[in-house]
C-alpha positions as CSV (number, residue, x, y, z in Angstrom):
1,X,-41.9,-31.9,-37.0
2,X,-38.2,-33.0,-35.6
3,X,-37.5,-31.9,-32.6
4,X,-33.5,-31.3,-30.7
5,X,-34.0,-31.0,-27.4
6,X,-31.1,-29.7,-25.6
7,X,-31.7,-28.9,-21.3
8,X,-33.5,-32.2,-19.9
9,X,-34.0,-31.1,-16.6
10,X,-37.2,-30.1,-14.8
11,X,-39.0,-28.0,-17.9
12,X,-37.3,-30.8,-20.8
13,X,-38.8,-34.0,-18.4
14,X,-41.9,-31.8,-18.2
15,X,-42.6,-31.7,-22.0
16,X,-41.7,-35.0,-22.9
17,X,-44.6,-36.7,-20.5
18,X,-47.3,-33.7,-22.0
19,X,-46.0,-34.7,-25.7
20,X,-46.3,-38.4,-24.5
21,X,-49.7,-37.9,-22.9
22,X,-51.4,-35.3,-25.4
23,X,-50.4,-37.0,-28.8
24,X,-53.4,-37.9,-30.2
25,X,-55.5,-34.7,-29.2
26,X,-52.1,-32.8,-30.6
27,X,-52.6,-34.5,-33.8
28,X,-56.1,-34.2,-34.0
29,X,-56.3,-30.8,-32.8
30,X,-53.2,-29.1,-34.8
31,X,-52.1,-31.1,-37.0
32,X,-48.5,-31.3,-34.9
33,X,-46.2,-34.9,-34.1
34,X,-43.4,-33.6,-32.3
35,X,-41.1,-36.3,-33.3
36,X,-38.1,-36.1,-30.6
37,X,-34.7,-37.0,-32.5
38,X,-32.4,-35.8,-30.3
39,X,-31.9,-35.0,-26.5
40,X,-28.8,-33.7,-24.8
41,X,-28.2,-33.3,-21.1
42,X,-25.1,-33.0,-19.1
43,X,-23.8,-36.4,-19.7
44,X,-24.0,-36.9,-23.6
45,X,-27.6,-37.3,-25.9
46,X,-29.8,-39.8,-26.5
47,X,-30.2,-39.6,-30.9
48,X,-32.3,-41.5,-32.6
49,X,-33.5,-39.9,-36.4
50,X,-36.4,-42.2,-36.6
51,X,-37.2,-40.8,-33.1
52,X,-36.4,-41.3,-29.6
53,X,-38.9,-42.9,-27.7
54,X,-39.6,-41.0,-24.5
55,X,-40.5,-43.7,-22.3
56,X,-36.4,-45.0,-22.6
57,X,-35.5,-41.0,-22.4
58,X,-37.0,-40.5,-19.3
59,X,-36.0,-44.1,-17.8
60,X,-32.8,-43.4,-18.9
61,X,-32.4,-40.0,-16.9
62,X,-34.5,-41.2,-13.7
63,X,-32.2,-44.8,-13.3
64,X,-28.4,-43.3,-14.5
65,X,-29.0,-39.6,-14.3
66,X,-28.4,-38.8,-17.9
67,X,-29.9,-39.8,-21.1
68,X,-26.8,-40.9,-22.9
69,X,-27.0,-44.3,-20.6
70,X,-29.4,-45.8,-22.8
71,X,-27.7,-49.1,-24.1
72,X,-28.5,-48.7,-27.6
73,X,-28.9,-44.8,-28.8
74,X,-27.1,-43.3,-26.1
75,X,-23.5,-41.4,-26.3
76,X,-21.5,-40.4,-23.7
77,X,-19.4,-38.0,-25.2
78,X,-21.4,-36.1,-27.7
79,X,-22.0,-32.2,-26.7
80,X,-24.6,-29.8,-27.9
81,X,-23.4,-28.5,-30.2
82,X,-22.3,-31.8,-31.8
83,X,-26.1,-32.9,-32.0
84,X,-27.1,-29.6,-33.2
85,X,-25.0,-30.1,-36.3
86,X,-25.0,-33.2,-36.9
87,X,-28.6,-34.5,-36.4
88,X,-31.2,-33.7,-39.0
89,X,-34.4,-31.5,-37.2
90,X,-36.6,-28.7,-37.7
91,X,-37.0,-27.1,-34.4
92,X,-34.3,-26.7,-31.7
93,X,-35.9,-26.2,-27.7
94,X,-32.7,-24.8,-26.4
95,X,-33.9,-25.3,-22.2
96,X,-30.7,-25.1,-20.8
97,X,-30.4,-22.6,-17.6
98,X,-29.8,-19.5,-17.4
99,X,-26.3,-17.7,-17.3
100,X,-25.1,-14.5,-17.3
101,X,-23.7,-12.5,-17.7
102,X,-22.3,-13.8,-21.1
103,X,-25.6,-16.0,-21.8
104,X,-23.6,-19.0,-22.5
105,X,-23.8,-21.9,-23.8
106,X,-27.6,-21.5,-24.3
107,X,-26.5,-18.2,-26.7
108,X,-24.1,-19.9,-28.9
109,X,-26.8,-23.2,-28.9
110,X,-29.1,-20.7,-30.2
111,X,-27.0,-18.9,-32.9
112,X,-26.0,-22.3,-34.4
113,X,-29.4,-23.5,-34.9
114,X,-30.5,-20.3,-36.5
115,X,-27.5,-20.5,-38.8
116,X,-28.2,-23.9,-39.8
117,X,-32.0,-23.0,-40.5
118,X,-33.5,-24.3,-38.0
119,X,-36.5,-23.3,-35.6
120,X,-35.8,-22.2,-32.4
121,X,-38.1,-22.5,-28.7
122,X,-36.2,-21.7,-25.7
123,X,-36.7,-21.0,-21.7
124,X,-33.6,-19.9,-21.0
125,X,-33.2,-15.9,-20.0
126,X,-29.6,-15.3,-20.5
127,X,-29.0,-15.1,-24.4
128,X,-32.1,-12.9,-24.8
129,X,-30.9,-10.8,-21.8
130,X,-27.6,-10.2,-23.8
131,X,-28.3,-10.3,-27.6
132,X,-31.8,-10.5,-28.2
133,X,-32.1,-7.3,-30.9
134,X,-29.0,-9.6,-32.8
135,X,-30.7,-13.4,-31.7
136,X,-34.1,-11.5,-33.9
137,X,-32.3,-9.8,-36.4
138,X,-30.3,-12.9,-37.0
139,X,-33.3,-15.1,-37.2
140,X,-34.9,-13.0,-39.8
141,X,-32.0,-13.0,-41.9
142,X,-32.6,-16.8,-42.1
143,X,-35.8,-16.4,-42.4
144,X,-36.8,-18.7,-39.0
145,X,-38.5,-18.5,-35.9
146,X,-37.5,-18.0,-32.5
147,X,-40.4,-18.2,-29.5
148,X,-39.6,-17.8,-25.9
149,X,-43.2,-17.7,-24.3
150,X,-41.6,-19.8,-21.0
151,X,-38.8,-16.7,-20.1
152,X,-41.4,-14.7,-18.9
153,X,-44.8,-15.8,-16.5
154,X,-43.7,-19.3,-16.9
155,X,-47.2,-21.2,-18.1
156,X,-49.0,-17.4,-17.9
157,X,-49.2,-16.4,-21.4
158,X,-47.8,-12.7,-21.0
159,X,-46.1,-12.4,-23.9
160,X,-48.6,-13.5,-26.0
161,X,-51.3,-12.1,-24.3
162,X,-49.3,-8.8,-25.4
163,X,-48.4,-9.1,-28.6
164,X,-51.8,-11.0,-29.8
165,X,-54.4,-9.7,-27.8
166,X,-53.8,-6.4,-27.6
167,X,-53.6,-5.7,-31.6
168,X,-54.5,-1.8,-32.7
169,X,-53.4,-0.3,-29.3
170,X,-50.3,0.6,-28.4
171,X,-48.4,-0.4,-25.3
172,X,-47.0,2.6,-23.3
173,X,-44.8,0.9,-20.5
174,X,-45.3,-2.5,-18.4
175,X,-44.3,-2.7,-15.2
176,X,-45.5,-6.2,-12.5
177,X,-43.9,-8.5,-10.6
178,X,-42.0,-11.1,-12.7
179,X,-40.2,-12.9,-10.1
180,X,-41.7,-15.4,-8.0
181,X,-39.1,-16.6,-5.8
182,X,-38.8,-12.8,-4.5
183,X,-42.2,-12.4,-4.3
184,X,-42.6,-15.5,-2.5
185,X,-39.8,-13.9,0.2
186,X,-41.4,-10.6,0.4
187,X,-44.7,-12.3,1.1
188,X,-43.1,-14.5,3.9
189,X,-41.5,-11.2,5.6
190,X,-44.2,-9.2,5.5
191,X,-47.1,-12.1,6.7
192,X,-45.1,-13.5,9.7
193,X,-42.6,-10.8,10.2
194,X,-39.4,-13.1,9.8
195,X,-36.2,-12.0,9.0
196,X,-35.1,-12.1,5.2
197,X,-32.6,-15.1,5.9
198,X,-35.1,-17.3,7.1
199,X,-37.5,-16.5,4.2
200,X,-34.5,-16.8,1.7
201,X,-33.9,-20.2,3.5
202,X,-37.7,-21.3,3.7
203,X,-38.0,-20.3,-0.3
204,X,-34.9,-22.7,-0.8
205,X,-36.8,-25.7,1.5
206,X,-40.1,-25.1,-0.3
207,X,-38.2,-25.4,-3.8
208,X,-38.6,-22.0,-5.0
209,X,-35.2,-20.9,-4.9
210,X,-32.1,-22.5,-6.1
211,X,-29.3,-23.6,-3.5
212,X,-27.9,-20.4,-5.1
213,X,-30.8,-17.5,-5.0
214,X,-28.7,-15.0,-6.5
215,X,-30.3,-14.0,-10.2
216,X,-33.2,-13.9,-8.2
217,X,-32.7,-11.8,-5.3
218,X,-30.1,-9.4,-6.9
219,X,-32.8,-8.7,-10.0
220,X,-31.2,-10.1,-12.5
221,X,-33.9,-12.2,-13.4
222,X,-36.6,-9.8,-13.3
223,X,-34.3,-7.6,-15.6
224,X,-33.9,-10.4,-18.4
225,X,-38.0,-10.4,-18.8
226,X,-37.9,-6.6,-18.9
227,X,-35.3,-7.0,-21.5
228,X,-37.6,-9.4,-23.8
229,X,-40.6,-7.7,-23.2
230,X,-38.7,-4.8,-24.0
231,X,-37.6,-5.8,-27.8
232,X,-40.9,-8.3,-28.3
233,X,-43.6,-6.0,-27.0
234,X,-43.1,-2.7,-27.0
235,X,-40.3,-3.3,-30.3
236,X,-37.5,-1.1,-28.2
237,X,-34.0,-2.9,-28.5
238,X,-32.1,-3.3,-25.5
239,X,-30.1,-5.2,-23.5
240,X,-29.7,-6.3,-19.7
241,X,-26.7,-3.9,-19.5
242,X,-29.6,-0.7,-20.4
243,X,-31.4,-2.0,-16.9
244,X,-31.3,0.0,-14.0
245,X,-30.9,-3.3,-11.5
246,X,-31.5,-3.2,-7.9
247,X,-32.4,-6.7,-5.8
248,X,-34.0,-7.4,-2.8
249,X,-30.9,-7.8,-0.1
250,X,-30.8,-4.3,1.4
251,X,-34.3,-4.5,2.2
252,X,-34.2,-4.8,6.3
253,X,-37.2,-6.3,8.0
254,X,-38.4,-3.1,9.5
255,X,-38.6,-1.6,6.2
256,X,-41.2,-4.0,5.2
257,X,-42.9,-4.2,8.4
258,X,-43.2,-0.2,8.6
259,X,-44.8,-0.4,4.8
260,X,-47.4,-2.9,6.4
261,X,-48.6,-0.6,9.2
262,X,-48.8,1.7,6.4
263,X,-51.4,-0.4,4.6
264,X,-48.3,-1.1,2.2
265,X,-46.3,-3.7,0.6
266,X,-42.7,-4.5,-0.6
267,X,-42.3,-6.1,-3.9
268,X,-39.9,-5.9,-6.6
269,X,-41.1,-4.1,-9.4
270,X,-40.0,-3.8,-12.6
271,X,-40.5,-1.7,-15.0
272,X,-40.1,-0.5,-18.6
273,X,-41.4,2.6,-20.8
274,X,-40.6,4.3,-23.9
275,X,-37.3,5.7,-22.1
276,X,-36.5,3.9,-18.5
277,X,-35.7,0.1,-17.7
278,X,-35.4,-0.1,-14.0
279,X,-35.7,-2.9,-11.4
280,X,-36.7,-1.7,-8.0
281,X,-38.0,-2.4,-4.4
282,X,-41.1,-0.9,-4.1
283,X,-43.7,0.1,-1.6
284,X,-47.2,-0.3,-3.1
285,X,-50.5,-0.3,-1.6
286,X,-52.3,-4.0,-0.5
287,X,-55.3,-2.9,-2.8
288,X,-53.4,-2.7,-5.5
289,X,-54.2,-4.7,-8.8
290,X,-50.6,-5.5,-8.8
291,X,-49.5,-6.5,-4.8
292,X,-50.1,-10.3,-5.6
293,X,-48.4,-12.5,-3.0
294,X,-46.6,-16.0,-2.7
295,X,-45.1,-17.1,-6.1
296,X,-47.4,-15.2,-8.3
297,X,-47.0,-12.9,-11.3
298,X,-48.5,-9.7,-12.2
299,X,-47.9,-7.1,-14.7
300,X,-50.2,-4.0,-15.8
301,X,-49.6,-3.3,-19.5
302,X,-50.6,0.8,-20.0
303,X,-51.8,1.0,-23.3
304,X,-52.5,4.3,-25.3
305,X,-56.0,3.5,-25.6
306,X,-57.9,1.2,-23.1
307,X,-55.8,2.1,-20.5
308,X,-54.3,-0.3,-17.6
309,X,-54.4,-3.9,-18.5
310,X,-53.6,-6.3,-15.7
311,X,-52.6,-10.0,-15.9
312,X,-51.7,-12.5,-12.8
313,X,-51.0,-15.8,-13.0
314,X,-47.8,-18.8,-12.0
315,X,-44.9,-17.4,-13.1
316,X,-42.8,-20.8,-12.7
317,X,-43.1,-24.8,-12.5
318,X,-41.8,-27.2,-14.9
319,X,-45.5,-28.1,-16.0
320,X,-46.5,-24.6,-16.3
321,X,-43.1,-23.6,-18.1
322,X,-43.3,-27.1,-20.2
323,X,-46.6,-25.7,-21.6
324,X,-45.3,-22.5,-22.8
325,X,-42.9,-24.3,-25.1
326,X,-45.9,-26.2,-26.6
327,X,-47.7,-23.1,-27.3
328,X,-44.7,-21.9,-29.2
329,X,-44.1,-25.4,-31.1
330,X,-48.0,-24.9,-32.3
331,X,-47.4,-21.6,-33.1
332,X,-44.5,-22.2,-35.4
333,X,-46.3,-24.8,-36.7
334,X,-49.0,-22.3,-37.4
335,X,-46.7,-20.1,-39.2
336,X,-44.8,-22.9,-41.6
337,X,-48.3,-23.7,-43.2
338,X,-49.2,-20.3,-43.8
């Protein structure tokens, strides 16, 4: 299997040490040699058909900062998109951040590989955010699969904890906490009664939120993962702009403080039915299945049948979201040999 790899940050250095560690079990196990031919960052690509060997990847990127350093198969000024045309693979892992509110590049990264024919795995929010019902559409036109496992719970398998494991019921609405960077806030506020600059500044120190917090705080992130569980789970097509979106921001301290005498929480909540997409500050009670705190996930799936389902786990880290993409390499593997 030859693999583009286009985003080499955190979640792209992530994968390559798992696919250098686990090889052997991977081959032994599923049948799969992710054979890297190609990996772009911000300063060029690093292409090598008979594959790039990870060890000069990731010297590369630690010593010079980018990839396309390395003496031999590295190029300066090569772009994406170049690679994605040029260079023969079978699976693009488009893990470039996210954008919006347009989605690019990582949207027109996407649409390219599909054209060509090839697989695609990606991380990135914003083009599923903005044209996911045309990203599937277009994908089964060409008759190749897209996976996006790591956009939503990070190394928690909610997507395909969904769509696999709860076969013959049907899912009624899904609403949790999908943000861990607000919950981790929230959590600070209401435990040691600080105001929300200093959590927003302590979430920065601790490496939870970027220098720039705002697709956290203002809900936009939590609104992309309602958007793809949305069209992949519950099979209603929208898009970020049908999500009712309100952040974190106007919550005052006293608010959250007055909830806890209450025997209450704060967390933003989103949620999505057969009708509504809404992201929201809510007060919910401690007890509840779904008031997890720190950086954790949780969503409660209502299914027609067996009733409240409830997951938690990480919902971030580059391990955790580096895993994800494996499970949805295997998985396409899965499907070619069927």
């Amino acid at each position: 299997m030859r693999v583009i790899i286009v985003g080499f940050g955190t979640v792209g250095q992530s994968f390559a040490r798992i696919i250098q560690l686990k090889s052997e079990w991977l081959k032994a196990r599923y049948g799969i040699i992710p054979q890297i031919v190609a990996i772009v960052d911000r300063g060029g690509a690093l292409v090598n058909q008979d594959g790039v060997k990870l060890t000069d990847a990731l010297s590369s990127r630690e010593k010079s900062g980018t990839v396309a350093a390395h003496d031999i198969w590295g190029l300066r000024n090569v772009t994406a998109l170049n690679v994605i045309n040029d260079v023969e693979a079978d699976v693009l892992l488009e893990l470039t951040p996210t954008h919006l509110p347009d989605g690019e590049p990582g949207l027109t990264h996407l649409e390219s590989a599909i054209k060509k024919g090839l697989n695609v795995v990606t991380t990135n929010k914003g083009p599923l955010a903005v044209a996911m019902p045309s990203l599937i559409e277009l994908a089964q036109y060409q008759q190749v699969q897209i996976r996006f496992s790591g956009t939503v719970g990070g190394g928690t398998p909610i997507l395909s904890f969904a769509k696999d494991c709860l076969d013959g019921d049907q899912i009624e609405s899904a609403q949790g906490i999908l943000n861990g960077t607000t919950n981790y806030i929230l959590t600070r506020i209401f435990e040691a009664g600080i105001p929300m600059a200093d959590a927003v500044k302590e979430s920065q120190q601790a490496g939870y939120a970027e220098a720039d917090p705002t697709l956290d705080v203002s809900g936009l992130d939590t609104a992309c993962k309602l958007v793809i569980i949305s069209n992949w789970i519950m099979g209603r097509r929208i898009t970020i702009k049908d999500v009712e979106v309100e952040g974190i921001l106007k919550l005052s301290q006293r608010q959250i403080l007055d909830a806890k005498r209450d025997g209450k929480a704060i967390k933003l909540i989103g949620l999505v039915d057969k009708s509504n997409a809404s992201v929201h500050p809510r007060a919910i009670v401690v007890d509840d299945p779904l008031c997890v705190n720190g950086t954790l996930n949780s969503i409660v799936f209502k299914t027609e049948l067996a009733g409240k389902v409830t997951l938690i786990g990480a919902g971030a880290g580059g391990r955790e979201t580096a895993t994800a993409v494996l499970r949805d390499l295997i998985d396409i593997k899965k499907l070619l040999l069927r």
